[in-house]
Structure formats: structure tokens, C-alpha cells
C-alpha positions as CSV (number, residue, x, y, z in Angstrom):
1,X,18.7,1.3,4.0
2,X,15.7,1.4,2.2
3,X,13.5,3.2,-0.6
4,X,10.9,4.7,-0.5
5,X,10.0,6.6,-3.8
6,X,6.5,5.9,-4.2
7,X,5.2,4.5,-0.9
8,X,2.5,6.3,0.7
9,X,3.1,8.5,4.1
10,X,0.7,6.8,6.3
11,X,1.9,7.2,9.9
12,X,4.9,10.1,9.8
13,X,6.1,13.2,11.5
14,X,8.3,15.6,10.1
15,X,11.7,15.5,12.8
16,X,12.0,19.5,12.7
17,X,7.8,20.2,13.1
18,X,6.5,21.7,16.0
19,X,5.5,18.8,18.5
20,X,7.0,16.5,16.3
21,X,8.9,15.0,19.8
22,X,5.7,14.5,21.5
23,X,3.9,13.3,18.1
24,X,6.1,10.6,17.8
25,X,6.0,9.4,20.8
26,X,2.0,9.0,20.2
27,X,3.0,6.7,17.1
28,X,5.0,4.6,18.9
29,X,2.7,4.4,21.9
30,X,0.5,2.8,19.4
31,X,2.6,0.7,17.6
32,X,5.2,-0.8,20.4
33,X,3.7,-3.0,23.0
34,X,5.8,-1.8,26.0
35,X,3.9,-4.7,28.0
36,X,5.2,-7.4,26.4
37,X,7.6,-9.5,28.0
38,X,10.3,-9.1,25.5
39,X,11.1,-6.0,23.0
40,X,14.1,-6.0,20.9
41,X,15.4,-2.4,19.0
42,X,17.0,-3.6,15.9
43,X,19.1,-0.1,14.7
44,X,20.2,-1.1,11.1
45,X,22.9,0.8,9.3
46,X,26.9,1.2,8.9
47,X,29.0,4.3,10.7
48,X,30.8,4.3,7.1
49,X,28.1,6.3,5.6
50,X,26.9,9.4,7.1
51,X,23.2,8.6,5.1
52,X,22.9,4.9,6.6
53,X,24.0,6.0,10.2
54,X,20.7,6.7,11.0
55,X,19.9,3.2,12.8
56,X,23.3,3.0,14.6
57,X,23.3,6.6,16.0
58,X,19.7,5.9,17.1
59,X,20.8,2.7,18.7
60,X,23.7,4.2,20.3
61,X,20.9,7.4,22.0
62,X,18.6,4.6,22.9
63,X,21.7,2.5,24.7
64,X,23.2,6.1,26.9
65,X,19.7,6.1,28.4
66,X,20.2,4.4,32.2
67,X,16.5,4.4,32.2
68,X,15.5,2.2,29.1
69,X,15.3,-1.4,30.4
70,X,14.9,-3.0,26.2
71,X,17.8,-4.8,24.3
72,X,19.4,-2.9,21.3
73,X,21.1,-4.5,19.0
74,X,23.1,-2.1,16.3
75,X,25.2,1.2,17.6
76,X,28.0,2.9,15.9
77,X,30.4,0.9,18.1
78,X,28.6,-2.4,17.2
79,X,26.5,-1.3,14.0
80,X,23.8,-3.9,12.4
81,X,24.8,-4.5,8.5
82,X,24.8,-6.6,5.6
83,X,27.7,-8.6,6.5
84,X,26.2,-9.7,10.4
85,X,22.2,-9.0,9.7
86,X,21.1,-13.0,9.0
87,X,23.3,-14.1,11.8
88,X,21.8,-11.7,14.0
89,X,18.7,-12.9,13.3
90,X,19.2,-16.6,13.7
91,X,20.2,-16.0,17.2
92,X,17.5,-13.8,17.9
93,X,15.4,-16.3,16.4
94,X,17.2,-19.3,19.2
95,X,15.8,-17.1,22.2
96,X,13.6,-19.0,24.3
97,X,10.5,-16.8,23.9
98,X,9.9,-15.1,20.5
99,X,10.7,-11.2,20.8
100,X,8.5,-8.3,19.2
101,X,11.3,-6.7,16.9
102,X,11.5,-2.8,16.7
103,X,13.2,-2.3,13.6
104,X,15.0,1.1,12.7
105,X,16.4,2.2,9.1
106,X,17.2,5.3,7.1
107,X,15.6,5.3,3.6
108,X,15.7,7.3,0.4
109,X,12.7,8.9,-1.0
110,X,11.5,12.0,-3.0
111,X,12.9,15.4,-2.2
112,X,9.6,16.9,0.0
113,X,9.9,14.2,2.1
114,X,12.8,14.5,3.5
115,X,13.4,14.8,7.0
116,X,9.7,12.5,7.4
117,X,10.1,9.7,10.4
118,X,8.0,7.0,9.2
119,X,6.2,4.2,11.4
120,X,4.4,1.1,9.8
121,X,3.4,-2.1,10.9
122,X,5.5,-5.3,9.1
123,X,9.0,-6.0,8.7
124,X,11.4,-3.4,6.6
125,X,14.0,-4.5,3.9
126,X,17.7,-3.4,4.8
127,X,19.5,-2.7,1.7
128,X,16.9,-2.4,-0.8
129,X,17.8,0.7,-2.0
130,X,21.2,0.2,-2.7
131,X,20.1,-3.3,-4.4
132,X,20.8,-5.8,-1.7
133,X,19.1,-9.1,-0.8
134,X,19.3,-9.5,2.8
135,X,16.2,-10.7,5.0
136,X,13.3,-8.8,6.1
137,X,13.1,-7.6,9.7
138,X,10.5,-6.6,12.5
139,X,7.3,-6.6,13.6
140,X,6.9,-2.7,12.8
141,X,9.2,-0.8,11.1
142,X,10.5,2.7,12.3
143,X,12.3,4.5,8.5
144,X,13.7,7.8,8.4
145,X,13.9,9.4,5.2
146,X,17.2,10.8,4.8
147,X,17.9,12.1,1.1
148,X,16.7,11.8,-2.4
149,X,16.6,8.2,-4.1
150,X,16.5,7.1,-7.9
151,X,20.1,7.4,-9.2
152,X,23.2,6.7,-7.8
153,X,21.8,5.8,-4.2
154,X,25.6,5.0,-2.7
155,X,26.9,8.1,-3.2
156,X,23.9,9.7,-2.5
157,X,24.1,8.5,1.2
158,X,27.4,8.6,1.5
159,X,27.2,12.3,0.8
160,X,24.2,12.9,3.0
161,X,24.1,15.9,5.4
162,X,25.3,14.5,9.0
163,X,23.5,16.7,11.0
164,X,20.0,15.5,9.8
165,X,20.8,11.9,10.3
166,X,21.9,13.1,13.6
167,X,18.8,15.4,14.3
168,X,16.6,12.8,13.2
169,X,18.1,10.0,15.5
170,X,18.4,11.7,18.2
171,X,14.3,12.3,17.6
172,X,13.8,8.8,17.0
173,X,15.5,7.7,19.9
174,X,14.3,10.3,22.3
175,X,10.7,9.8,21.4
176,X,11.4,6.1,22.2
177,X,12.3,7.1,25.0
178,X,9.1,9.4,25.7
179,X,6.9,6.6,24.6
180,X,8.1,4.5,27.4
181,X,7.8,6.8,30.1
182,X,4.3,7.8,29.0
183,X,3.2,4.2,29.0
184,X,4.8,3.4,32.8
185,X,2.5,6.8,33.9
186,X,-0.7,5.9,31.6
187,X,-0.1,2.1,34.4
188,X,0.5,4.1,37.3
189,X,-2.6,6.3,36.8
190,X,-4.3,3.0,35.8
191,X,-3.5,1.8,39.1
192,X,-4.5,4.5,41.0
193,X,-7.6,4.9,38.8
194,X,-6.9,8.2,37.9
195,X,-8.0,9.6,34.5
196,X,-5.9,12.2,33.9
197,X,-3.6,10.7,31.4
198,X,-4.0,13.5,29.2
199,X,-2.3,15.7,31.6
200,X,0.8,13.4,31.0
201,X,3.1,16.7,29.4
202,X,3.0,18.5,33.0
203,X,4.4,14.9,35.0
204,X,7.0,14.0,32.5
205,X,10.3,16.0,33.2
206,X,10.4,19.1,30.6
207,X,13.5,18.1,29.6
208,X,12.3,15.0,27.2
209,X,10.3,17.6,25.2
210,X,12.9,19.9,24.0
């Protein structure tokens, strides 16, 4: 969980905006190098607080999809926390070839923000806004703002609605999801030397849009 009071909204979508399925999947197109050799999804959060389930709810979406070939580490059966994140870490770190790290947190931030998904490049910092030291992660950083911070931040996720943490993961994850399948068509028209990538919405099954 992180806060985000005062940090600008560079790179965000609003989860209930029109488009805001396909919009995402444009950030993430440009942020998450689907070509490289390894990609890791690192969903950070706890199932015991309905604010901080963003990352394992998204984790748990992007594992149910038969179709997405990356490793995700974090889902509400096996959620990424405080009390396993720097061992995690240390053992992604032993893998023989370093990994581009995807990582994915709720946050806190000011009230007409809420419901913003937010995509930056650099790592994130898990419990900052409930005043814990634990390490940075990722090479860009995927936050969903989930409630109001500035006082009281525990009880404030801990009381947060469920269905937007829900919404918004499942519009995280889906988007992901998008992002991926876009990419493999943008290679296959590549291939074929087509240029009608733009086209992308009508070959791309109607039913990741809705």
C-alpha cells in the first residue's frame, strides 16, 4: 500500500471512464516490454483488508487467464505482504537472468482521485502509507488509488468499499491482459507487413472490451 497525497497524475485512467479498458491497455503497451525474455507481475497486498486487496485480486484475474504465458507472484490464496516481500525478492533476485518486474499496489490519495489507475516508470514502496519500511519494487509501477489518505490510513483500508477494489482489479488485470494480445497482433501484422494495427479493436474478441 502506498500514498499518494501530493504526487502528480502523470500516466492514469479513471477505472469506471469510458474506454478506460482499452486506455489502459495503451499505457501498458508502453510501459511493459512484452518481448523480453522474462516478465514477472508482482501483485502486492493482504486478503485481510478489503483496501490493500487490490494487488492480490489482480494477481489472482491475471493467474485464471489460460492464455497469459508471465509469472505472478501475489494472489489472494498466496498474497505478497510485509511479512514474505524481501524474501520474495532475494529469490527473484537468484534467477539466472534478471526479470523486468511489474509491480501492482493499491494506494491512498485525495478524495477526486479516487478510482484513478496509475502507471509510472521506477519501483513503488509497499507499505508506505501505513508507515512501513519494506524494500522498493519494480521496474514500473502499476497503483490504484483506492480511498482517502492523511489520517488513520489502517482503518481507512480496512473499511474500503470492496466492490471498487474489485472493479478496479479486475480492470487492471484485464487490461493486462489486452495489452498482451494487442502486442502478439501488432508482431503478427509486423510479420505479414500489414499496417493496419490500428484496426486492432475489430480482431480482438469483443469480449476483452466490456
Amino acid at each position: 500500500m502506498q500514498k499518494m497525497l501530493n504526487d502528480p497524475l502523470k500516466s492514469f485512467v479513471h477505472h469506471e471512464q469510458t474506454g478506460a479498458l482499452w486506455q489502459l491497455s495503451d499505457l501498458f503497451l508502453n510501459y511493459i516490454p512484452f518481448d523480453q525474455e522474462q516478465i514477472i507481475f508482482c501483485c502486492i497486498g493482504t486478503d485481510r483488508s478489503t483496501g490493500d486487496a487490490l494487488g492480490p485480486l489482480t494477481g489472482s484475474f491475471l493467474s485464471s487467464f489460460h492464455s497469459f504465458p508471465f509469472e505472478v507472484i501475489g494472489t489472494l490464496e498466496n498474497p505478497l505482504h510485509a511479512i514474505n516481500l524481501a524474501s520474495t525478492m532475494e529469490e527473484i533476485k537468484q534467477k539466472p537472468s534478471t526479470p523486468f518486474i511489474v509491480a501492482i499496489d493499491a494506494c491512498l490519495g485525495n478524495e477526486q482521485n479516487i478510482g484513478h489507475i496509475i502507471v509510472h516508470e521506477g519501483p513503488l514502496f509497499p507499505g508506505k502509507a501505513v508507515k512501513k519500511e519494506l524494500p522498493p519494487i519494480g521496474d514500473i509501477s502499476i497503483k490504484g488509488i483506492v480511498n482517502v489518505g492523511g489520517f488513520m490510513e489502517m482503518l481507512v483500508l480496512q473499511n474500503t468499499r470492496l466492490n471498487t477494489t474489485y472493479a478496479m482489479s479486475n480492470k487492471i488485470a484485464r487490461a493486462i491482459l489486452l495489452a498482451y494480445q494487442r502486442h502478439l497482433l501488432k508482431k503478427k501484422h509486423d510479420r505479414n507487413d500489414q499496417a493496419d494495427y490500428n484496426d486492432s479493436r475489430q480482431q480482438i474478441g469483443y469480449s476483452n472490451l466490456r
